[in-house]
VMD Tcl script that draws the C-alpha trace (Angstrom):
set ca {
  {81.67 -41.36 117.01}
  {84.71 -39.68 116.03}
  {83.34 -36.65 114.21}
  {81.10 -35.81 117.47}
  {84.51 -36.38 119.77}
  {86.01 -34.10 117.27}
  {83.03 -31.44 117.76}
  {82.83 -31.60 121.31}
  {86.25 -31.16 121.39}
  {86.07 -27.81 119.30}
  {82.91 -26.60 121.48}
  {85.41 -27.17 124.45}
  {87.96 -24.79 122.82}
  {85.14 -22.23 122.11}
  {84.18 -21.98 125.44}
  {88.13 -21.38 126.64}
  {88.36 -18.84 124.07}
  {85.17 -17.19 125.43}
  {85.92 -17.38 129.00}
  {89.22 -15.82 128.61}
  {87.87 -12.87 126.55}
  {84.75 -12.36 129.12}
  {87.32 -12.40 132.09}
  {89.21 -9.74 130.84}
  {86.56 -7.56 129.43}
  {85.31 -7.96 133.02}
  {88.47 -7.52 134.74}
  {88.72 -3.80 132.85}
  {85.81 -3.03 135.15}
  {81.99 -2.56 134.53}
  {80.14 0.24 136.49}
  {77.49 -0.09 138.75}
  {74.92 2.21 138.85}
  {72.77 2.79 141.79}
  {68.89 3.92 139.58}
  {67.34 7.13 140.26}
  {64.11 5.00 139.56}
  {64.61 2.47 142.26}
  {64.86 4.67 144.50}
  {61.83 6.87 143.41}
  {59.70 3.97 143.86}
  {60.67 2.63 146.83}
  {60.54 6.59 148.59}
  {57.08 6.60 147.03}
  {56.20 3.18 148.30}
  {57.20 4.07 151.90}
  {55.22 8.12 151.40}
  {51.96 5.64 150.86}
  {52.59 3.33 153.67}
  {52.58 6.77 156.16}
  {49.75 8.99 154.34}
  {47.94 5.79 155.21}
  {48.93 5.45 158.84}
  {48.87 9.48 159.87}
  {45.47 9.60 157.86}
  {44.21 6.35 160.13}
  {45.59 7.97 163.28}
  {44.23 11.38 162.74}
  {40.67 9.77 163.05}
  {41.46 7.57 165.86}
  {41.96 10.78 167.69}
  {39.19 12.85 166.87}
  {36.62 10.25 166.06}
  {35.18 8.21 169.19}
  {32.61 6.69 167.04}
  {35.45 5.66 164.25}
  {37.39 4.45 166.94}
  {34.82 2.26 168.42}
  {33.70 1.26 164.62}
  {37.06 0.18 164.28}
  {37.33 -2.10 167.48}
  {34.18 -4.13 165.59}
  {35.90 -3.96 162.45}
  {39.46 -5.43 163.81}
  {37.15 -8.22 165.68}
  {35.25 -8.85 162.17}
  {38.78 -8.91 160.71}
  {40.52 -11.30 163.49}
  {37.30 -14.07 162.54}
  {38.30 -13.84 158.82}
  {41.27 -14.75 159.06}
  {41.41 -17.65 161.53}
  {38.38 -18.92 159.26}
  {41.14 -18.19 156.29}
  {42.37 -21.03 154.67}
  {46.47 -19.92 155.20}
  {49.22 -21.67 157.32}
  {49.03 -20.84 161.26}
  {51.71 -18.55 161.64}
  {50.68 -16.51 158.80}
  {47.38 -15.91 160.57}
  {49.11 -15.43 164.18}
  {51.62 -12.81 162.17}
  {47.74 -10.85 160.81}
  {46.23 -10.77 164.17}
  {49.34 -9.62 166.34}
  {49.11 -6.44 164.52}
  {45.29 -6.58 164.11}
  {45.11 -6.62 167.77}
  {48.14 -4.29 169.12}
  {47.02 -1.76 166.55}
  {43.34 -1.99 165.28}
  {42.40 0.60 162.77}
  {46.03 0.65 161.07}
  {46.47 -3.50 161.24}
  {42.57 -4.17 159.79}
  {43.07 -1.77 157.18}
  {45.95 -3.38 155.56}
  {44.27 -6.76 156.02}
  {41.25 -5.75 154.81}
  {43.59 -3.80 151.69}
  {46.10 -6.95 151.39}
  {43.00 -9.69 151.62}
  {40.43 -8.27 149.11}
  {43.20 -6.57 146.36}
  {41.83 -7.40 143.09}
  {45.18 -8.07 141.06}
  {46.02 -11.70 142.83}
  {42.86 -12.74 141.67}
  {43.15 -11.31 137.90}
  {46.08 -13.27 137.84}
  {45.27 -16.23 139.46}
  {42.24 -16.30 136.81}
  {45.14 -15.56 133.77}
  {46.91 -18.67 135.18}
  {44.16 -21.16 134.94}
  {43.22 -19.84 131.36}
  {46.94 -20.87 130.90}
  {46.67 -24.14 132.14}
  {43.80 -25.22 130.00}
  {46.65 -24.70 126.82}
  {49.46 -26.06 128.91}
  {47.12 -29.41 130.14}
  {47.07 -31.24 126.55}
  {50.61 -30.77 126.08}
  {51.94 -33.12 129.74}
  {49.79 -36.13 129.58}
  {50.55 -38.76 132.10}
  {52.03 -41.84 130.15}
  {49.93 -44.38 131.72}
  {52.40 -47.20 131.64}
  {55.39 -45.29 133.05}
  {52.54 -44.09 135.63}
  {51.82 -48.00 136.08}
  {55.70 -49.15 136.26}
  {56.57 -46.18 139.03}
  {53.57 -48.07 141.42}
  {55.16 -51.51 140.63}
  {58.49 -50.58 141.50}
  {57.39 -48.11 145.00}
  {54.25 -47.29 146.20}
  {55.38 -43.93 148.37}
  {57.25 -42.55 144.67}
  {53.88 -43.21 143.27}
  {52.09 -41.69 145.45}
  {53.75 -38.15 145.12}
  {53.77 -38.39 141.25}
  {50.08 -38.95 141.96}
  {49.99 -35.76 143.82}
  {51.81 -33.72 141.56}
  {49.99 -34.67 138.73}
  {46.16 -35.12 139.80}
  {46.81 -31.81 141.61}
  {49.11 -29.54 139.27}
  {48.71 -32.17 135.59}
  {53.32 -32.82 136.40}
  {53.50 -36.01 134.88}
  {56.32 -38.41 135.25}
  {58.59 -39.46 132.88}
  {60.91 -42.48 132.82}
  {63.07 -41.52 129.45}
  {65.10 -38.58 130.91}
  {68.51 -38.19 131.99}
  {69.76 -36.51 134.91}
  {73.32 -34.89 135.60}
  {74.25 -33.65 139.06}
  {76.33 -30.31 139.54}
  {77.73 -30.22 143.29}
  {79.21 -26.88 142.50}
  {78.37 -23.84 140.56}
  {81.43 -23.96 138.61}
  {80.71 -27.48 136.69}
  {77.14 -26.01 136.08}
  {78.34 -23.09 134.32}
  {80.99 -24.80 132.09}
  {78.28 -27.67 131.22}
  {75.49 -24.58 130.57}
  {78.20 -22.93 127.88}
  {78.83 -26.04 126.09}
  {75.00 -26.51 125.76}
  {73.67 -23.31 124.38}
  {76.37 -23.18 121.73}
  {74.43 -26.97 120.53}
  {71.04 -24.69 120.35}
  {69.57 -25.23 117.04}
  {65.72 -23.51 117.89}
  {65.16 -21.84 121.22}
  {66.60 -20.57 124.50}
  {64.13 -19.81 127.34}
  {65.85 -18.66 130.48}
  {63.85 -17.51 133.67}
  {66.16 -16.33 136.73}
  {65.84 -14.68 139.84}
  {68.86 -12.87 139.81}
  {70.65 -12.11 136.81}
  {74.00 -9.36 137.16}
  {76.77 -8.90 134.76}
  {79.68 -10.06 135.52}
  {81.77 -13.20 133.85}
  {79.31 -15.36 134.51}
  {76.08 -13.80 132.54}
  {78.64 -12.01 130.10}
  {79.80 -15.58 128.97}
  {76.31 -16.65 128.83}
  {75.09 -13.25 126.86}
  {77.69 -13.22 124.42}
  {76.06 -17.26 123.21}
  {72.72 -16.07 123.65}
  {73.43 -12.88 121.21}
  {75.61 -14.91 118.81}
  {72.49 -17.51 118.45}
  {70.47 -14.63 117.80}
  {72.00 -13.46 115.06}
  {71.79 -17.26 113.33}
  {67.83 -17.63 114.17}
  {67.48 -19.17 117.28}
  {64.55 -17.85 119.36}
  {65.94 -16.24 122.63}
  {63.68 -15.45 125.86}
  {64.75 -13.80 128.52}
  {62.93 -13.21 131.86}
  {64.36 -12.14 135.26}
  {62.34 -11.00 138.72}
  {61.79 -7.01 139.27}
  {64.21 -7.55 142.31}
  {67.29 -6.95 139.96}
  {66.45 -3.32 139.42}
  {67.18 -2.74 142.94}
  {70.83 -2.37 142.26}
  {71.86 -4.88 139.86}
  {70.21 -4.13 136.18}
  {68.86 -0.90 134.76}
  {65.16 -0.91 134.47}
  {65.22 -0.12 130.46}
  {67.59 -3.93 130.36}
  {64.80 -5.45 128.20}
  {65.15 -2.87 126.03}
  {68.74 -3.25 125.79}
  {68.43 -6.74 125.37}
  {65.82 -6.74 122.52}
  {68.42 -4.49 120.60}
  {70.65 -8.20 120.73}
  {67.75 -9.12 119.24}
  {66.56 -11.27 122.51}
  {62.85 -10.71 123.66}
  {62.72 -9.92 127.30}
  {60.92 -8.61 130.57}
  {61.13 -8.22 133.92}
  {58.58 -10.19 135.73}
  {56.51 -8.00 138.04}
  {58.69 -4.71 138.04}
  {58.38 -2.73 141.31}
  {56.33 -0.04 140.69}
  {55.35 3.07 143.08}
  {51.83 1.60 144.06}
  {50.62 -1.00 147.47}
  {50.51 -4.07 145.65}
  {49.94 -7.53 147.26}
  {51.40 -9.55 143.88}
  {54.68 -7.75 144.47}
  {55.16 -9.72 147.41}
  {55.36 -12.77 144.37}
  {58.72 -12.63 143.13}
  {59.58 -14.97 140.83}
  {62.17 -17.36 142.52}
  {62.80 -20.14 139.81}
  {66.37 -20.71 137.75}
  {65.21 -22.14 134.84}
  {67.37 -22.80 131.19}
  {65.76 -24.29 128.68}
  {67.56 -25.23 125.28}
  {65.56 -26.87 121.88}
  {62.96 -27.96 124.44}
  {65.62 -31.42 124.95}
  {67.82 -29.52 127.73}
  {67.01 -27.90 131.07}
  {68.82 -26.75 134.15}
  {67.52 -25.70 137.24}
  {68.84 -25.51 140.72}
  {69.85 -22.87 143.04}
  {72.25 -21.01 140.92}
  {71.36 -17.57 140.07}
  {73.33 -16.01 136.74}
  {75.96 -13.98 138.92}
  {79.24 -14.15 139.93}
  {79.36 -15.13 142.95}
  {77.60 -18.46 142.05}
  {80.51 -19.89 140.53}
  {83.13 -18.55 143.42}
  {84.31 -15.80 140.76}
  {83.37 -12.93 143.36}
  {83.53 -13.78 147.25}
  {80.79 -12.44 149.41}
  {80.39 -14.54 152.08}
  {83.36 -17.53 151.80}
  {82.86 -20.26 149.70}
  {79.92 -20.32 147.90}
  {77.84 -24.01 147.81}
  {75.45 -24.30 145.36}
  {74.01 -27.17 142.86}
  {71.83 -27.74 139.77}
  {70.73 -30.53 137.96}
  {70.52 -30.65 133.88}
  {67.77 -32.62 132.75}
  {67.91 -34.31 128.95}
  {64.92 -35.62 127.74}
  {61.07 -35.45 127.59}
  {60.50 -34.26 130.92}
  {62.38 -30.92 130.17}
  {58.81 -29.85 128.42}
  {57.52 -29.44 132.05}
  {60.26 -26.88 132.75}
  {59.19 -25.48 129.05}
  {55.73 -25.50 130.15}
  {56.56 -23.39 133.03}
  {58.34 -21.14 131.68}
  {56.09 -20.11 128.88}
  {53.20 -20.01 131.38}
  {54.71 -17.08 133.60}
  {55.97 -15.60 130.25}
  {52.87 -14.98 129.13}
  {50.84 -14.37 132.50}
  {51.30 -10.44 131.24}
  {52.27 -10.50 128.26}
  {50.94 -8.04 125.52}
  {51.25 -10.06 122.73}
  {50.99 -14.09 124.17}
  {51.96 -17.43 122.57}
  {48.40 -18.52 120.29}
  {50.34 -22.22 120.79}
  {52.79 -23.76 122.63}
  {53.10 -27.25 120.31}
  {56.40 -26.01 118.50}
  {57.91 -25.58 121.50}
  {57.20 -29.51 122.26}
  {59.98 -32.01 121.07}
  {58.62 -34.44 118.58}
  {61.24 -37.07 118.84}
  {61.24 -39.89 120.84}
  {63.35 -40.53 124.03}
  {64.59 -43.67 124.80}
  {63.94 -45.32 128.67}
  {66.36 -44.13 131.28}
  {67.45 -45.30 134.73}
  {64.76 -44.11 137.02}
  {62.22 -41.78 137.22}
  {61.92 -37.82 136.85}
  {58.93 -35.21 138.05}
  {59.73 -31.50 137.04}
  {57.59 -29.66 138.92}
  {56.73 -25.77 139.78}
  {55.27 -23.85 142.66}
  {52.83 -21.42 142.80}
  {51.64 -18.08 145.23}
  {48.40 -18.05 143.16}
  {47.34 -21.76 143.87}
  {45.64 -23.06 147.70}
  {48.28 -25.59 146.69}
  {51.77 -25.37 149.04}
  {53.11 -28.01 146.57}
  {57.24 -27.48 147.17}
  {56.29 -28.42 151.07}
  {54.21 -31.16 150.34}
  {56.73 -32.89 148.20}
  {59.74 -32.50 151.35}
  {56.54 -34.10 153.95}
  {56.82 -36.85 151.52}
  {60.22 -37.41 151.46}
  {60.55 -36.55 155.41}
  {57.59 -38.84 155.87}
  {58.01 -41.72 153.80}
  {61.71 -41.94 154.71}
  {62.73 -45.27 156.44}
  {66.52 -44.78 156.84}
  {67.56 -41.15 156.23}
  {66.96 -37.84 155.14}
  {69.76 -35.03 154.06}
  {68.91 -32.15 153.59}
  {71.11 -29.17 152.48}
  {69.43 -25.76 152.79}
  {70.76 -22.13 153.06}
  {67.42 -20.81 155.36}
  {65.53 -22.43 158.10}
  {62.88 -20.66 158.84}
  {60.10 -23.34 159.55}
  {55.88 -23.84 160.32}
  {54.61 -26.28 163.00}
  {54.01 -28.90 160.26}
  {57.71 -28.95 159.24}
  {58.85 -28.64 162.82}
  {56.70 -31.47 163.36}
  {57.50 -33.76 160.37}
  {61.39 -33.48 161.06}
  {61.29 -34.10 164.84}
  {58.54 -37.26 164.26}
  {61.04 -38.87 161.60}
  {63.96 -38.51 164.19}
  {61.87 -39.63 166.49}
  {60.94 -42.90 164.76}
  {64.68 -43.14 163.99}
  {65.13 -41.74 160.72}
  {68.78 -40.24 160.48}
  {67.47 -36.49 159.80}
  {70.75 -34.32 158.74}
  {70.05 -30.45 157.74}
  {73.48 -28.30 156.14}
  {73.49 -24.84 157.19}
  {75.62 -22.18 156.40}
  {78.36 -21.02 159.15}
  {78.68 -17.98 157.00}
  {75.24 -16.32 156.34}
  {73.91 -13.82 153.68}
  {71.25 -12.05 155.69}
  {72.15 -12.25 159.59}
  {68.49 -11.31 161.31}
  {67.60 -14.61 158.72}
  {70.45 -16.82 160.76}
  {69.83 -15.83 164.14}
  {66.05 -16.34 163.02}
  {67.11 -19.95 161.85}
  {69.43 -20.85 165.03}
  {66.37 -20.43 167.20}
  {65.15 -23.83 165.92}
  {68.37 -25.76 166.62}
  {67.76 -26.62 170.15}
  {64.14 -28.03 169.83}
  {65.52 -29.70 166.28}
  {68.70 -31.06 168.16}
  {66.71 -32.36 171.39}
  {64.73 -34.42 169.04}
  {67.36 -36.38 167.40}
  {67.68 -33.94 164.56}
  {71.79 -33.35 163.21}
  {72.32 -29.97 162.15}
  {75.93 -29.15 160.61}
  {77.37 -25.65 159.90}
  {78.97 -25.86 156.79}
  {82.76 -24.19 157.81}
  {83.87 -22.72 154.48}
  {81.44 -19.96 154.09}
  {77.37 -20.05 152.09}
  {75.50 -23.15 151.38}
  {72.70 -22.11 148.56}
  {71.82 -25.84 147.59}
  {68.33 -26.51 148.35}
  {68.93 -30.65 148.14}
  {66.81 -33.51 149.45}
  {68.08 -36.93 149.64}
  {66.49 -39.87 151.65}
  {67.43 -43.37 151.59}
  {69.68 -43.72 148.27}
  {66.63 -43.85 146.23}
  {64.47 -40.07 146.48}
  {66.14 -37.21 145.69}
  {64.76 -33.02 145.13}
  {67.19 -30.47 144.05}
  {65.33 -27.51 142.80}
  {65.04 -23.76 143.63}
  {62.59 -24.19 147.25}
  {64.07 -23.34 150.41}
  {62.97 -24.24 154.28}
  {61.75 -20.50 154.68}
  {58.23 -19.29 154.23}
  {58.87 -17.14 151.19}
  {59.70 -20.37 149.35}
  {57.40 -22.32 150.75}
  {54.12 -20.27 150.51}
  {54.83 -16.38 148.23}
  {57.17 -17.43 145.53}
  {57.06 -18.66 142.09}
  {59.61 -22.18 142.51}
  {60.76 -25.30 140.75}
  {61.98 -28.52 141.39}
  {62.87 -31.91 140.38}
  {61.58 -34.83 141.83}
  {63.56 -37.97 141.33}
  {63.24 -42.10 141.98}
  {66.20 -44.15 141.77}
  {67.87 -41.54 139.04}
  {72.05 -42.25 137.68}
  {72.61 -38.68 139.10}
  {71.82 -39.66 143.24}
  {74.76 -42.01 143.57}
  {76.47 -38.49 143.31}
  {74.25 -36.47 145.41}
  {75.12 -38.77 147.59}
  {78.91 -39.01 147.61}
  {78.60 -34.87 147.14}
  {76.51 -34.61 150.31}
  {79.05 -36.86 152.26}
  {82.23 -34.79 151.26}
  {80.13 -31.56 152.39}
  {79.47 -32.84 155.29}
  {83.59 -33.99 155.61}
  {83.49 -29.90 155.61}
  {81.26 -28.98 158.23}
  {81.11 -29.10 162.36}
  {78.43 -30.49 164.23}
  {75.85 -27.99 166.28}
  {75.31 -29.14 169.67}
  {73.43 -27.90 172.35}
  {76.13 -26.68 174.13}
  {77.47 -24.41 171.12}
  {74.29 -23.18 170.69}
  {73.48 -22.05 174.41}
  {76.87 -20.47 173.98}
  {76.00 -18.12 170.90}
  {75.67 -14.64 172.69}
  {72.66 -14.42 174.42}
  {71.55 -11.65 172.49}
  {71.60 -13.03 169.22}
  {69.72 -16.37 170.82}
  {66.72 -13.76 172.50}
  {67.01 -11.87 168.27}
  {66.43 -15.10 167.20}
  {63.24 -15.90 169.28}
  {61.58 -12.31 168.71}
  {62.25 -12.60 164.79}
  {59.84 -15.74 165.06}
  {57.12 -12.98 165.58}
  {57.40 -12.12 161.97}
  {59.00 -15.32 160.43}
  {56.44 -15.80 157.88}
  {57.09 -11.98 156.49}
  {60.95 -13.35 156.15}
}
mol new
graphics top color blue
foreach p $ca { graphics top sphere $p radius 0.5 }
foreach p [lrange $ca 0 end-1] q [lrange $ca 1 end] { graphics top cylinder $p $q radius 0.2 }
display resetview
């Protein structure tokens, strides 16, 4: 006991060490380039978009017969998709267009529906399961115990596993992170234990002290053996990472890629980004949550006030969901994939922990809108309350529906928003639910001090979800997610109490304060609804 106090307590002064040499090399000032390539692509992106609509146009007027082809054609395209098996509003947002401008709106259906890559990669992804499968079997008696102990929890570990092969585990820890900061000193002290692999898949990823600290670990592990992945989403090169950063990073000796790259041709699957924050360490230690590897995460930079975010670290057997996960986008395009994914499996065996744990992901490529079908089950099955934090609110009919019937039935439904948004057209978007929300019994609270990023779900001290999924259609239905499902976990008692002192920092939204936003942003707000689901 004394030898591992005496370790942790050098790890500790590693990590101080690090984080002061990080700071300053940061503090000296890193450039920022703007890419020629980025650019390129988008300009030859948008020079596609309008050779396609002058080209369309040109025929509509000289061509009588084209034009009255393509009335048939836009009628033929407005009965696929209400006969298409996609949320509402999604087909309401293909018709509008369909309708207001025929020949231009069916051809990008008809383009968008029948694109062949989608479909090559939905067919890469089930090869991928059939490997993945063997590796999560259900335990049958923790299976058995989670139906003794509540039928609802059953009933969406059923789901997730009859439906996507999640299994549930009962020998797993689970350790709340109410704020980036805690997260990112816990994540330090944890990859310097790494004896084997590190797998990390992020959305964002931009140097700074937060992914220096990390980098200088992940290179120093490296060196010593330990297999390093990297992955991050083709929305970095935008602005934040140079597009040759894999190769860069390979030179550390750390594989990586960028999943889906933008590249200067109409693709549907770029539409796909992949939205997860996953670490995995020996295949023992995962963190997910909504914390990107930047600085602003962890309050280092300020962009818009204080920045509210949470993770959860997992230890245990159910991190080899997250490592399943991970290695199954990893190698969705890769040229040279994994022949087996067994040595990435821990062999050891966990002992029982409080509660019970579901790692689970989301994907674009499945009929499956798993992330929302997990919060109906929470919203549905609740009996007392459900809080909700959430830094977008852009909803369906079935959500709208779900929150207003549990308020309705007396559920205590509470939803954190931001007061200080990241994307404004997305907020006034979001306000124009309040009203309807707030005449059903609904609470919504602004959250005073700036950006809430936590994408939490709590209901009655006993179901919890922190994971990566917001309330916005991009989460819900085109993104790549993750989450954590969890029964009756150690870590809620402090979701809890963190949810509670949140809330001690935000105001109340009435109907009053919201018929007095400017009238302007309030009429934004109901025209953005037009095109919610393309937010």
């Amino acid at each position: 006991m004394a030898k591992m106090e005496d370790d942790d307590e050098k790890l500790e002064e590693k990590i101080d060490e690090l984080l002061v040499y990080v700071k300053r090399k940061v503090r000296r000032g890193i450039a920022r380039v703007v890419f020629g390539r980025t650019f390129m692509t988008i300009l030859i992106l948008l020079l596609q978009i309008a050779v396609l609509y002058v080209t369309i146009r040109e025929y509509e007027k000289y061509s009588a017969i084209f034009f009255t082809g393509s009335t048939i054609i836009s009628v033929i395209v407005v009965f696929l998709i209400i006969n298409e098996e996609i949320n509402p509003m999604y087909k309401l947002a293909w018709i509008i267009p369909v309708v207001a401008f025929p020949v231009f709106g069916s051809t990008i259906y008809l383009f968008v529906r029948f694109q062949p890559g989608p479909a090559i990669m939905r067919k890469k992804m089930e090869n991928l399961n059939k490997k993945i499968t063997p590796l999560l079997k259900q335990d049958k008696e923790v299976r058995k115990n989670l139906e003794k102990a509540d039928k609802d929890a059953f009933n969406t570990a059923r789901y997730l596993n009859a439906t996507l092969n999640y299994p549930v585990f009962d020998n797993t820890t689970t350790e709340y992170f109410p704020i980036g900061e805690k997260m990112f000193r816990k994540m330090l002290l944890e990859l310097e234990k790494a004896e084997k692999f590190i797998f990390l898949e992020y959305f964002i990823i931009e140097n700074g002290i937060m992914w220096d600290a990390v980098l200088e670990i992940l290179k120093s592990k490296a060196k010593k053996g330990v297999e390093v992945r990297v992955m991050y989403d083709g929305i970095c090169c935008f602005k934040l990472l140079p597009y040759s950063y894999p190769k860069q990073l390979e030179e550390m000796g750390i594989k990586a890629k960028i999943f889906s790259p933008l590249v200067p041709i109409l693709s549907v699957h770029q539409n796909n980004r992949d939205h997860r924050k996953i670490m995995v360490i020996d295949g023992k230690t995962a963190f997910t949550g909504g914390i990107n590897l930047a600085d602003e995460y962890i309050n280092e930079v300020e962009r818009y006030g204080h920045w509210k975010d949470t993770a959860v670290m997992l230890k245990g057997e159910a991190v080899k969901s997250f490592t399943c996960m991970f290695l199954q986008l990893w190698n969705i395009d890769s040229k040279e994939p994994d022949k087996s994914f067994d040595r990435y499996m821990p062999q050891e065996k966990f002992p029982r922990q409080k509660g019970y744990v579901i790692p689970y992901g989301d994907s674009p490529l499945d009929k499956e809108n798993t992330g929302e079908q997990v919060y109906f089950d929470i919203i549905n099955q609740a009996k007392d309350y459900v809080h909700i934090m959430t830094p977008y609110l852009i909803v369906d009919n079935e959500m709208m529906m779900a929150l207003k019937g549990a308020a309705k039935r007396g559920v205590d439904i509470k939803i954190i928003m931001p007061h200080i948004p990241d994307k404004k057209y997305a907020f006034y978007l979001a306000r124009s639910y309040y009203a309807e929300l707030i005449r059903a019994g609904v609470k919504i609270y602004e959250y005073r001090p700036g950006f809430v990023h936590s994408k939490v779900f709590l209901s009655d001290n006993e179901k919890a979800v922190v994971g990566t999924i917001n309330l916005d259609y991009r989460s819900l239905f085109l993104h790549f997610e993750c989450g954590v499902y969890m029964y009756k976990t150690e870590c809620i008692p402090d979701m809890i109490k963190d949810y509670d002192a949140t809330l001690d920092k935000c105001f109340c939204v009435t109907k009053d304060y919201y018929y007095g936003l400017p009238f302007w942003q309030r009429i934004a707000g109901r025209v953005l609804r037009l095109i919610a689901p393309l937010m």
